[in-house]
TIVO-2410 file (N, C-alpha, C; in nm, 3 decimals):
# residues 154
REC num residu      c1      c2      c3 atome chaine
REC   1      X   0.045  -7.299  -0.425     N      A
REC   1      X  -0.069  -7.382  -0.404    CA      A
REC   1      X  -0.160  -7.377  -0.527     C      A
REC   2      X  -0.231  -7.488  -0.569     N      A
REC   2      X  -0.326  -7.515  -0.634    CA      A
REC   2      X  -0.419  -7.499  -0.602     C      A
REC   3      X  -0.526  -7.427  -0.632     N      A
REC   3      X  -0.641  -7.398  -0.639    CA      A
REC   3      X  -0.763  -7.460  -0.733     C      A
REC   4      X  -0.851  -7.562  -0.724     N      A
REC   4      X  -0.956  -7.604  -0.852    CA      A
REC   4      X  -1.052  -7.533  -0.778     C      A
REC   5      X  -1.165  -7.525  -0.893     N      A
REC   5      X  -1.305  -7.433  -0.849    CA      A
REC   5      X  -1.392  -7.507  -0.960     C      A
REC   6      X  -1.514  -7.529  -0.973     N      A
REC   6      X  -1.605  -7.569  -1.044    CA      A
REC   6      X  -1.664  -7.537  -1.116     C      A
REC   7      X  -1.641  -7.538  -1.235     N      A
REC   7      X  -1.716  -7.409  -1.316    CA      A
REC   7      X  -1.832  -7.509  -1.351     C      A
REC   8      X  -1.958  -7.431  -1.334     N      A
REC   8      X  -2.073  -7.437  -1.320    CA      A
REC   8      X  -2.156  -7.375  -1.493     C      A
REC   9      X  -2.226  -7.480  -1.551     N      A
REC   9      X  -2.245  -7.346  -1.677    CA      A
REC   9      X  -2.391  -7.258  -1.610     C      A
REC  10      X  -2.447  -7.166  -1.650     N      A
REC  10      X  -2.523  -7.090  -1.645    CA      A
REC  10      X  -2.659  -7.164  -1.714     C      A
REC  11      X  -2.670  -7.192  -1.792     N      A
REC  11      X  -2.802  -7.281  -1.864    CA      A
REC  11      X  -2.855  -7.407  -1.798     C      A
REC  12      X  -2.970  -7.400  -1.786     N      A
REC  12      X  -3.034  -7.519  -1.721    CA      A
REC  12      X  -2.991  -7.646  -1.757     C      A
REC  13      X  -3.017  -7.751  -1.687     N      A
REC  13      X  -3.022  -7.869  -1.723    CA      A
REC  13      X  -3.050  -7.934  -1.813     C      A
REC  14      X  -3.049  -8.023  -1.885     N      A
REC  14      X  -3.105  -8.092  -2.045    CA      A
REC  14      X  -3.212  -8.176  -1.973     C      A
REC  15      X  -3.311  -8.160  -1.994     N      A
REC  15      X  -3.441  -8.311  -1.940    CA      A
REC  15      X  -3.485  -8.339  -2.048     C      A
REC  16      X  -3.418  -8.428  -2.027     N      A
REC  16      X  -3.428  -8.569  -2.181    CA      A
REC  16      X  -3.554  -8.576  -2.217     C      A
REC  17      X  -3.669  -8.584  -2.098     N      A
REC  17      X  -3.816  -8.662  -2.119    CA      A
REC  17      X  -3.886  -8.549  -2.207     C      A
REC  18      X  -3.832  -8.409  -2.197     N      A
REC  18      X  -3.932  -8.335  -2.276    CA      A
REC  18      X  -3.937  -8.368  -2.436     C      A
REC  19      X  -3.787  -8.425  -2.445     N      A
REC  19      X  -3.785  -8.466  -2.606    CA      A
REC  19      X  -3.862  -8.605  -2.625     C      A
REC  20      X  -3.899  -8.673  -2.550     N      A
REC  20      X  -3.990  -8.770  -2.601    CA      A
REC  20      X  -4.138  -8.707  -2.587     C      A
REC  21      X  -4.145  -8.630  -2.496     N      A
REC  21      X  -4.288  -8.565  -2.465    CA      A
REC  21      X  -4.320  -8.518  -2.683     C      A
REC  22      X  -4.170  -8.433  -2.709     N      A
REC  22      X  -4.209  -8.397  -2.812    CA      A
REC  22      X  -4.236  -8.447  -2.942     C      A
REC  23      X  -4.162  -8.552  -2.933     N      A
REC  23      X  -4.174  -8.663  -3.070    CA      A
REC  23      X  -4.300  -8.702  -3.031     C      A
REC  24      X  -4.393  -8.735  -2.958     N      A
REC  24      X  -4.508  -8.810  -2.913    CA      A
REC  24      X  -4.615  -8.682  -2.987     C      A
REC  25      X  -4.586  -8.529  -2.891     N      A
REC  25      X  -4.655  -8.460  -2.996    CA      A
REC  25      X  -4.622  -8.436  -3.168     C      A
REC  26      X  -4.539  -8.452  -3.193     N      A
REC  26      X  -4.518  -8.482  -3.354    CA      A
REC  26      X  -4.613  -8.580  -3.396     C      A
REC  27      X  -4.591  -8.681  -3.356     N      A
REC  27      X  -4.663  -8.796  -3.395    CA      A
REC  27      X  -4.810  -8.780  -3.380     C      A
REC  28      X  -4.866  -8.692  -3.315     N      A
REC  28      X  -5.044  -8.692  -3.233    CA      A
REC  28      X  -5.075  -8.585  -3.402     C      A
REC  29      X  -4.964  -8.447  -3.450     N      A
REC  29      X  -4.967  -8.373  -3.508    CA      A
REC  29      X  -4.979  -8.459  -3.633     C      A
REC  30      X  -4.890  -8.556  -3.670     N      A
REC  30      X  -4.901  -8.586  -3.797    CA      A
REC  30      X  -5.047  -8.696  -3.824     C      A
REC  31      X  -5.103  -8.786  -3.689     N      A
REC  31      X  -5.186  -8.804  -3.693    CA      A
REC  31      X  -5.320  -8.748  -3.727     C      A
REC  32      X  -5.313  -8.636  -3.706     N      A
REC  32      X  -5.449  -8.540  -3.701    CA      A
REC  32      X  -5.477  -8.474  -3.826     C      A
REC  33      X  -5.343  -8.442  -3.877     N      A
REC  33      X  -5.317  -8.457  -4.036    CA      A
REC  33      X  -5.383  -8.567  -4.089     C      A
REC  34      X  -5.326  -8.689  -4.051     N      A
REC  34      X  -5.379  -8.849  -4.137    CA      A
REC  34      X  -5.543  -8.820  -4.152     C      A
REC  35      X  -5.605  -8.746  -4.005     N      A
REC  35      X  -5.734  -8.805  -4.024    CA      A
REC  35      X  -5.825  -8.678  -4.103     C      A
REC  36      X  -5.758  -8.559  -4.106     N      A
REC  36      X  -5.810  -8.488  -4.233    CA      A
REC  36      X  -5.808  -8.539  -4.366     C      A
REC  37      X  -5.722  -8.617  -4.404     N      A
REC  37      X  -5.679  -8.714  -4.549    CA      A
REC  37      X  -5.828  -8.801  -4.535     C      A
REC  38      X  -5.862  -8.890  -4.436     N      A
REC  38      X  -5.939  -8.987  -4.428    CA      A
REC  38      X  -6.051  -8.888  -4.476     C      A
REC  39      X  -6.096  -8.807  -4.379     N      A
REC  39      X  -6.189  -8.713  -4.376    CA      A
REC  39      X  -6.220  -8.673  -4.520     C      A
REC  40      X  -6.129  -8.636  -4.610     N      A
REC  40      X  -6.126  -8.576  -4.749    CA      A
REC  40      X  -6.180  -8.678  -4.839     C      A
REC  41      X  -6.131  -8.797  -4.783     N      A
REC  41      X  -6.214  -8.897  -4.897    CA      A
REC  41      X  -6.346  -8.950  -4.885     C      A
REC  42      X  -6.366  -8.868  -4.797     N      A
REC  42      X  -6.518  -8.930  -4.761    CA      A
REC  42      X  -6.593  -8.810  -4.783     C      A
REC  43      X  -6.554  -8.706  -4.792     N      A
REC  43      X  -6.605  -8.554  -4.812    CA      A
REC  43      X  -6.796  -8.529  -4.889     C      A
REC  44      X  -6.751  -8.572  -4.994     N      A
REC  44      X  -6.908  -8.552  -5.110    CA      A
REC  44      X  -6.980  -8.692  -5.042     C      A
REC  45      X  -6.937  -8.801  -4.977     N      A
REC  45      X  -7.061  -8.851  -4.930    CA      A
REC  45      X  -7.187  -8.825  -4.891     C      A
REC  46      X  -7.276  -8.876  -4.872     N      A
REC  46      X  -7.438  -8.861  -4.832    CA      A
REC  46      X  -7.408  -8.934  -4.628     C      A
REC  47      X  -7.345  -9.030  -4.668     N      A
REC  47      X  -7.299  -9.127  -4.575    CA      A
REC  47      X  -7.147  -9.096  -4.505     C      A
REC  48      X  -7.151  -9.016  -4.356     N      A
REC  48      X  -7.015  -8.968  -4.317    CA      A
REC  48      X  -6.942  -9.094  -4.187     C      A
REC  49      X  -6.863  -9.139  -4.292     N      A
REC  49      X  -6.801  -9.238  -4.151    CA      A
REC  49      X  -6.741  -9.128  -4.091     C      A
REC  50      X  -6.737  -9.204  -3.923     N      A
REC  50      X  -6.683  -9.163  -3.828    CA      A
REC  50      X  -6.556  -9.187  -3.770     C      A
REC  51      X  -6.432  -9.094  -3.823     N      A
REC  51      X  -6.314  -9.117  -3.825    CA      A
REC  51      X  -6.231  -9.102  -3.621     C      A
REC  52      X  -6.193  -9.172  -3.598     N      A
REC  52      X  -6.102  -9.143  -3.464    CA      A
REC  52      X  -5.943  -9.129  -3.431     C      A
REC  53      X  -5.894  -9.059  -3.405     N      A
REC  53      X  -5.720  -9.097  -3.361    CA      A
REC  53      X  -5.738  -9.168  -3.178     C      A
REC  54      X  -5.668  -9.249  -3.221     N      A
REC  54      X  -5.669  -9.289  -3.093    CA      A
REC  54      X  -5.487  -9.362  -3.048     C      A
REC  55      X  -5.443  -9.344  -2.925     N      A
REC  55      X  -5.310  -9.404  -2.897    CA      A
REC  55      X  -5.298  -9.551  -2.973     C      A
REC  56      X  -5.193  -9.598  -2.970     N      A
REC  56      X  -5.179  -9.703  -2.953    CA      A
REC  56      X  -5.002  -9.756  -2.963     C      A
REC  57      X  -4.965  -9.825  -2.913     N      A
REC  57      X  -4.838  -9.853  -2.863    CA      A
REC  57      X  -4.765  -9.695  -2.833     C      A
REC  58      X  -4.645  -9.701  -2.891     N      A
REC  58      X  -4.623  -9.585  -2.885    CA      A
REC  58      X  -4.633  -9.468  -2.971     C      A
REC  59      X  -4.734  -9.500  -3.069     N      A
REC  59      X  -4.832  -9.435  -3.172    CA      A
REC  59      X  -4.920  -9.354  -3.151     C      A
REC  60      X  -4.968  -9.352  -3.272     N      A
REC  60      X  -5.125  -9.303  -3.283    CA      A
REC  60      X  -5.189  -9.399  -3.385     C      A
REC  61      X  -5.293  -9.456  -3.394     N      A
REC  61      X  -5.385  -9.487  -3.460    CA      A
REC  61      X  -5.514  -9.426  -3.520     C      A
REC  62      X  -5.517  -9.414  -3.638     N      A
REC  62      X  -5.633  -9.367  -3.706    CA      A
REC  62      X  -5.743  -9.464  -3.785     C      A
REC  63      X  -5.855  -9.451  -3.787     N      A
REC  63      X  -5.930  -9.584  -3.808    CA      A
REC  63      X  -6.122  -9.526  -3.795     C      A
REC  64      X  -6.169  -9.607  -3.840     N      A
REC  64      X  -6.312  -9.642  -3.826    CA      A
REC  64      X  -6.345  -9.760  -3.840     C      A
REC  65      X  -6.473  -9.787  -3.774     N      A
REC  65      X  -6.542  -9.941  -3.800    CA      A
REC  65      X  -6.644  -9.931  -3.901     C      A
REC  66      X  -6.686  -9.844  -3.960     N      A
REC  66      X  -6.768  -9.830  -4.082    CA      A
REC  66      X  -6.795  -9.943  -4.163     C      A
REC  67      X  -6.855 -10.012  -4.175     N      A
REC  67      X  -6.862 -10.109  -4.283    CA      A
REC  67      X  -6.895 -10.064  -4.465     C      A
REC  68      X  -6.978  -9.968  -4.403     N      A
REC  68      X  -6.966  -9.881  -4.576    CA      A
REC  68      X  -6.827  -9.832  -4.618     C      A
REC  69      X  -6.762  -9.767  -4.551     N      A
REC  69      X  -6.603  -9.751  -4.557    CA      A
REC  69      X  -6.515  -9.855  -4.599     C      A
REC  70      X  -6.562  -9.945  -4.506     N      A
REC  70      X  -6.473 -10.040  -4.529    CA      A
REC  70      X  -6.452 -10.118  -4.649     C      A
REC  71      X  -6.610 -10.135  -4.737     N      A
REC  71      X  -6.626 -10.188  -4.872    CA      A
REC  71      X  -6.545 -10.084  -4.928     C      A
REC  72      X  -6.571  -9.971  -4.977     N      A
REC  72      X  -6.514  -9.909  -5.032    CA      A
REC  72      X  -6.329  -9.919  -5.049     C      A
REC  73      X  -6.303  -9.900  -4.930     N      A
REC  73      X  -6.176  -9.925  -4.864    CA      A
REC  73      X  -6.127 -10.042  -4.915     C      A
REC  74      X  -6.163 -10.161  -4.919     N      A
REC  74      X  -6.093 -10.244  -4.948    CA      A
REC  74      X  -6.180 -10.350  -5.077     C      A
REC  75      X  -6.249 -10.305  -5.104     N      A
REC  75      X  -6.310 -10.335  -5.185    CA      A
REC  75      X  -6.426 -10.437  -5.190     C      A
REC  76      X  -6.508 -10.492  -5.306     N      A
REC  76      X  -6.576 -10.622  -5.269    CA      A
REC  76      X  -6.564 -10.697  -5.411     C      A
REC  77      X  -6.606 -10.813  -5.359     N      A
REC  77      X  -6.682 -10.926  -5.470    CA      A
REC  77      X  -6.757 -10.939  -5.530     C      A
REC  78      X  -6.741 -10.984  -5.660     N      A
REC  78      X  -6.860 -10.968  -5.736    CA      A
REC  78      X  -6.954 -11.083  -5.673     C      A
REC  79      X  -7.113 -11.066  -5.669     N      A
REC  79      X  -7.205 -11.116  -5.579    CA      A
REC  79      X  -7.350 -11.039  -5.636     C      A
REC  80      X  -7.466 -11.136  -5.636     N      A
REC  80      X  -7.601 -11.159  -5.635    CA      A
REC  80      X  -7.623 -11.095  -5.548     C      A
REC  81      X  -7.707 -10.988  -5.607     N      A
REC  81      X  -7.820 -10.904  -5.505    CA      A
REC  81      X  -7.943 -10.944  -5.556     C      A
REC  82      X  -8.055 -11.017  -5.433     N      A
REC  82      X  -8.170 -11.014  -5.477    CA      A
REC  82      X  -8.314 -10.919  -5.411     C      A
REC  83      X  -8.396 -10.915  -5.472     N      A
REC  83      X  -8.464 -10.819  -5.407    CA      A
REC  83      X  -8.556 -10.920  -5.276     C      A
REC  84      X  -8.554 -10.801  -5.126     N      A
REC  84      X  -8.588 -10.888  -5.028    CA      A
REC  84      X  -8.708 -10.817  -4.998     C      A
REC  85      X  -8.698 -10.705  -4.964     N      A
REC  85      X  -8.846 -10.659  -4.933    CA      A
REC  85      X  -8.935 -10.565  -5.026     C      A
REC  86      X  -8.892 -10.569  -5.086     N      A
REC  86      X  -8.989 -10.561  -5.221    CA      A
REC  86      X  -8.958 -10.633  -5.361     C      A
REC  87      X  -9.020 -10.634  -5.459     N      A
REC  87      X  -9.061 -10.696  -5.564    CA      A
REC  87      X  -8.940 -10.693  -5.682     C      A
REC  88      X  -8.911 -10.502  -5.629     N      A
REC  88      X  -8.797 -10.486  -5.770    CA      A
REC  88      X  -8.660 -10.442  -5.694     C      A
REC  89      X  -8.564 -10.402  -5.743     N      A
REC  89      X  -8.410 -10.346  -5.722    CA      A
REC  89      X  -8.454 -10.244  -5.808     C      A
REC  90      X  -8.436 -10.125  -5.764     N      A
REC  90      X  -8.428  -9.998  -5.826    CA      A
REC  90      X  -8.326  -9.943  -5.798     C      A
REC  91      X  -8.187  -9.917  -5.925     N      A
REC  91      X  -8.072  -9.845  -5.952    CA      A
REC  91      X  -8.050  -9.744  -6.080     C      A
REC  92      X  -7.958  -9.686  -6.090     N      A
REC  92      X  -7.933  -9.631  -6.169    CA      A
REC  92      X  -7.900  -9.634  -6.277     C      A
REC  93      X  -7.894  -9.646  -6.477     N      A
REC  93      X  -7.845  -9.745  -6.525    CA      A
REC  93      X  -7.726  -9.726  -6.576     C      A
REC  94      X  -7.664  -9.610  -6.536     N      A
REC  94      X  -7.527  -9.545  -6.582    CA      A
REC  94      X  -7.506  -9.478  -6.442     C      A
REC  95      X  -7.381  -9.540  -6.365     N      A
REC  95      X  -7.342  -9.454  -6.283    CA      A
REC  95      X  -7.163  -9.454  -6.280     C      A
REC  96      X  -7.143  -9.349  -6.194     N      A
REC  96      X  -7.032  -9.265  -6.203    CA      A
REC  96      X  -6.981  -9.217  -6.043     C      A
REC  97      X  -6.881  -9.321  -6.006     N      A
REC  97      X  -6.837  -9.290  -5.881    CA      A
REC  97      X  -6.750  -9.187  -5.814     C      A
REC  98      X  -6.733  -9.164  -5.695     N      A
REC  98      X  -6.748  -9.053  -5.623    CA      A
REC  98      X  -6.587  -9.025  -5.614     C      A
REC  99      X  -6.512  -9.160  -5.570     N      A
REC  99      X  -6.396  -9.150  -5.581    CA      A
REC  99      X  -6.321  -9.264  -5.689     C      A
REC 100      X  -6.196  -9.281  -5.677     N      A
REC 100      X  -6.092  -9.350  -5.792    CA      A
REC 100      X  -5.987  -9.424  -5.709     C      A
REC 101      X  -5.992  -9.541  -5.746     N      A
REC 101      X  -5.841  -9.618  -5.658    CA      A
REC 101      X  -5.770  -9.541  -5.711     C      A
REC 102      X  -5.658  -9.498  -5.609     N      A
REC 102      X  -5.547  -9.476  -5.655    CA      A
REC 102      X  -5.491  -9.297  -5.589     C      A
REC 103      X  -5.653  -9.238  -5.545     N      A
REC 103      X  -5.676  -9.111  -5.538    CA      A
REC 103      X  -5.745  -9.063  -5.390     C      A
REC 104      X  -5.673  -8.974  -5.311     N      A
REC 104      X  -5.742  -8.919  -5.167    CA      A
REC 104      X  -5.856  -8.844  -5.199     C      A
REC 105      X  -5.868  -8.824  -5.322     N      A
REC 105      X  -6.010  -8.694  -5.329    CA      A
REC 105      X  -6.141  -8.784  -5.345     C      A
REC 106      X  -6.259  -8.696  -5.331     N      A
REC 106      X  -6.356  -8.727  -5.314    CA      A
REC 106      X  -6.441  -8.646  -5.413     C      A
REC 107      X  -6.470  -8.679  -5.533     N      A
REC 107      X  -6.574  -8.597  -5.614    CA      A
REC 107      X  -6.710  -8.620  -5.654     C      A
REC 108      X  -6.816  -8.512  -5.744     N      A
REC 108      X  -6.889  -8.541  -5.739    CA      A
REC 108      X  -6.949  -8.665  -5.840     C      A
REC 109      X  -6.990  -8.752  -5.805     N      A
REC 109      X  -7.049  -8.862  -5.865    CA      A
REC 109      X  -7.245  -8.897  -5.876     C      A
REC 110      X  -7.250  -9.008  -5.947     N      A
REC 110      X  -7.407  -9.036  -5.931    CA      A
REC 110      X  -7.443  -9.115  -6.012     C      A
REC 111      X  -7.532  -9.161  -6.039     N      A
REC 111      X  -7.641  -9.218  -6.134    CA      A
REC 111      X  -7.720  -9.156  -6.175     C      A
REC 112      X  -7.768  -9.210  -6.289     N      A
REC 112      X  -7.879  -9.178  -6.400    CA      A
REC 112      X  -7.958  -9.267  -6.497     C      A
REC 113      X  -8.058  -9.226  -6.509     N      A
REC 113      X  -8.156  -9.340  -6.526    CA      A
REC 113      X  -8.218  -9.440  -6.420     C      A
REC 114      X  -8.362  -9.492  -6.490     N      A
REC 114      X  -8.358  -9.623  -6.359    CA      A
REC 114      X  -8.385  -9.762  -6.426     C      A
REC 115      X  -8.335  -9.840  -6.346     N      A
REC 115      X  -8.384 -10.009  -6.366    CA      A
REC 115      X  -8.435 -10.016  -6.275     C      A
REC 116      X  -8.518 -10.158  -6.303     N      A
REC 116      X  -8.623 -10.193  -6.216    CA      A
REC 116      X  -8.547 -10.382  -6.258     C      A
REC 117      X  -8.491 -10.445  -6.122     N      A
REC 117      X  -8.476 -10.598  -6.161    CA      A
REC 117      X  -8.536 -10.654  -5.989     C      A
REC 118      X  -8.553 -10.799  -6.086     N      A
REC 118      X  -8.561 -10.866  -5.879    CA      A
REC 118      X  -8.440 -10.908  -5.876     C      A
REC 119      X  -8.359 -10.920  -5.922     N      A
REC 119      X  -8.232 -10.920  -5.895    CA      A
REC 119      X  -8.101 -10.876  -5.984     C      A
REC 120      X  -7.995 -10.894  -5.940     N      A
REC 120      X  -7.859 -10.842  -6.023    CA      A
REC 120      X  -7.769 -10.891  -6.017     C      A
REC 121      X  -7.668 -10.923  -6.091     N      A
REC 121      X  -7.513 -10.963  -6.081    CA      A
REC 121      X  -7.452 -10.843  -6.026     C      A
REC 122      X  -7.373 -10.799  -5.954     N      A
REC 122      X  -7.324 -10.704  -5.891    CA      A
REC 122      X  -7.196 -10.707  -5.915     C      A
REC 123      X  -7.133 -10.653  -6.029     N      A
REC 123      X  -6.969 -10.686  -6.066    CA      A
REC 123      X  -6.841 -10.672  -5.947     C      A
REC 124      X  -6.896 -10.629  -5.842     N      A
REC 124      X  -6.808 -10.605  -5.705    CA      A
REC 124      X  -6.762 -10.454  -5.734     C      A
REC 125      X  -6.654 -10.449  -5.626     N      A
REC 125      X  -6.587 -10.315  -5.626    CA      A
REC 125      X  -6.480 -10.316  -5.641     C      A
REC 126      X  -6.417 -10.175  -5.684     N      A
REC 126      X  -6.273 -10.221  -5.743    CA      A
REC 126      X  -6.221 -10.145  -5.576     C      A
REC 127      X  -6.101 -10.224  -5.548     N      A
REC 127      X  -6.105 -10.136  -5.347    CA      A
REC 127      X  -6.008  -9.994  -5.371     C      A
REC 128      X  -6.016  -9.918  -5.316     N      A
REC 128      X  -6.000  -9.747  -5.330    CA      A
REC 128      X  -5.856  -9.744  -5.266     C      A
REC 129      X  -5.787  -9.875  -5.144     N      A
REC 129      X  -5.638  -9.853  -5.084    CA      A
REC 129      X  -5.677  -9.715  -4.966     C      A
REC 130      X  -5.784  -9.676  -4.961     N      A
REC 130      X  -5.729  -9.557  -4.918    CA      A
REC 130      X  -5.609  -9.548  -4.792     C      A
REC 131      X  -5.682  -9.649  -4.656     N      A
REC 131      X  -5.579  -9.668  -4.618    CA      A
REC 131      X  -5.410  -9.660  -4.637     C      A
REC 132      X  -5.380  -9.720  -4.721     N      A
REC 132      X  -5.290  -9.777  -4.762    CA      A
REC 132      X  -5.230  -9.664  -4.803     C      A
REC 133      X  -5.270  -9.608  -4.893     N      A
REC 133      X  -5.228  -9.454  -4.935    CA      A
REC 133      X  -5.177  -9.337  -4.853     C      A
REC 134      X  -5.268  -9.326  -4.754     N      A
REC 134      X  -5.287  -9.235  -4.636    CA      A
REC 134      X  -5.153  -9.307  -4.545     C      A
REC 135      X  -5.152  -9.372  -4.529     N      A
REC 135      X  -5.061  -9.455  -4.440    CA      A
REC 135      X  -4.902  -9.425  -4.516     C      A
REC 136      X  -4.858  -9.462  -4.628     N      A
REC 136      X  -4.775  -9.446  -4.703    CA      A
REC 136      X  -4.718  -9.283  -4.706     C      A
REC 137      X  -4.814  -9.241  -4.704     N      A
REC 137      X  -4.827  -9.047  -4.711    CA      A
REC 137      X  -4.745  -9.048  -4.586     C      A
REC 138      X  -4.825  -9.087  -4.492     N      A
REC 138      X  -4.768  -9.019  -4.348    CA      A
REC 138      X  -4.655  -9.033  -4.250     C      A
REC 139      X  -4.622  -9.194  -4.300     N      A
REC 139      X  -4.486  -9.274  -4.277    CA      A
REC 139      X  -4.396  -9.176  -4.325     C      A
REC 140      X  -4.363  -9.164  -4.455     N      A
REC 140      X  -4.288  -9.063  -4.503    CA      A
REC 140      X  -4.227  -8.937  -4.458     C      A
REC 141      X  -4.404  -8.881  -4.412     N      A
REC 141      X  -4.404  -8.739  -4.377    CA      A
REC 141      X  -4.353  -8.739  -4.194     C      A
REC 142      X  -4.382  -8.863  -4.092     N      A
REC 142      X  -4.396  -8.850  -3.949    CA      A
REC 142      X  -4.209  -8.807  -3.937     C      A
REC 143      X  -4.103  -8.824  -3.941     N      A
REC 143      X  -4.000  -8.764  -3.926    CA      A
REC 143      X  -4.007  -8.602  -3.954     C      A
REC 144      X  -4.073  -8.545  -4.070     N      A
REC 144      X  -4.048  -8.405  -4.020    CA      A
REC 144      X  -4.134  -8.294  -3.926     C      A
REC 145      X  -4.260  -8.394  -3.901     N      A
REC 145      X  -4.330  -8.331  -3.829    CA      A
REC 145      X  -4.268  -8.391  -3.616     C      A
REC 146      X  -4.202  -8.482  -3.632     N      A
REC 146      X  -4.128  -8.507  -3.503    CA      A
REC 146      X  -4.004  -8.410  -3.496     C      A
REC 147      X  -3.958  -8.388  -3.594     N      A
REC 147      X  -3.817  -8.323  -3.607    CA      A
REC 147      X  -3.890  -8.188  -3.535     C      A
REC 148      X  -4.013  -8.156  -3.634     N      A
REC 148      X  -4.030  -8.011  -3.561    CA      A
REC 148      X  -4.047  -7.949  -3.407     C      A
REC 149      X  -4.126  -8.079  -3.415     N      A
REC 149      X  -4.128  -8.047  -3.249    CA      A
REC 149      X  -4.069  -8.097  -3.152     C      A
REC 150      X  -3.925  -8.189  -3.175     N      A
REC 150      X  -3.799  -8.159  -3.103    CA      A
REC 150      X  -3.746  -8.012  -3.058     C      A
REC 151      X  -3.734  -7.932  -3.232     N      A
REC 151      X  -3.648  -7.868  -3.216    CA      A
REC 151      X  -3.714  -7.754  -3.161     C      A
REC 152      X  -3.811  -7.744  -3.139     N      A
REC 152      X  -3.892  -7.648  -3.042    CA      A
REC 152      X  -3.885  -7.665  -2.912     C      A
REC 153      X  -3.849  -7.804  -2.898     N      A
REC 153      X  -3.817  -7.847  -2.717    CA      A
REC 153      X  -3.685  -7.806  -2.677     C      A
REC 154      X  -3.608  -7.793  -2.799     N      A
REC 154      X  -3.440  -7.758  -2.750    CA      A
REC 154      X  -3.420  -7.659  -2.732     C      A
***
């Protein structure tokens, strides 16, 4: 006579969902990363935008509504400033900015000297990408920070 029996393994079950649980925390991880980057370029400001991670699809999103950020960020136009509530525009007549397209850091910058105009040509801004940068960084980087915390789920 034949006999079958079931061999049973000893190790639990595989539950699939914890490995998406874990790529999701990869992704929250490499996010939180992104928004220290954001954070860094805004560092020596006077003026601190207010950075958020927040979900989105099956993401994370990092972002502010800052409008000072946002010039910076993407830059501006050259454009007429005139003076509105008072008489003169008082600036600096040599200045030296804080950060550099092209660069996540944030250093020290300023002006020196003063002018006095009722108005100015304002040569615009050259835009900093930061986004763009930060984004590029982290695309790259979000596979090994998911990888990691797979392989901690296995």
């Amino acid at each position: 006579m034949i006999r079958l029996t079931a061999i049973k393994p000893r190790a639990q079950a595989i539950r699939f969902g914890r490995f998406a649980d874990a790529a999701k925390q990869g992704m929250k991880d490499a996010a939180d990363e992104a928004l220290r980057d954001f954070q860094k370029t805004t560092a020596t400001w006077q003026h601190q935008p207010d950075f958020a991670v927040k979900p989105y699809g099956n993401g994370y999103q990092i972002g502010t509504d800052d409008e000072i950020f946002g010039y910076v960020d993407k830059g501006t136009r050259a454009h007429k400033i005139i003076a509105r509530r008072a008489k003169r525009l008082r600036f600096g007549s040599s200045f030296r900015p804080k950060t550099r397209p092209g660069s996540l850091s944030s250093g020290s910058g300023g002006s020196s000297g003063q002018v006095f105009r009722s108005s100015v040509n304002h040569p615009g801004t050259k835009a900093r990408s930061f986004s763009k940068l930060i984004g590029a960084k982290w695309r790259a980087q979000l596979a090994t920070y998911m990888q990691r915390r797979i392989k901690e789920a296995a």
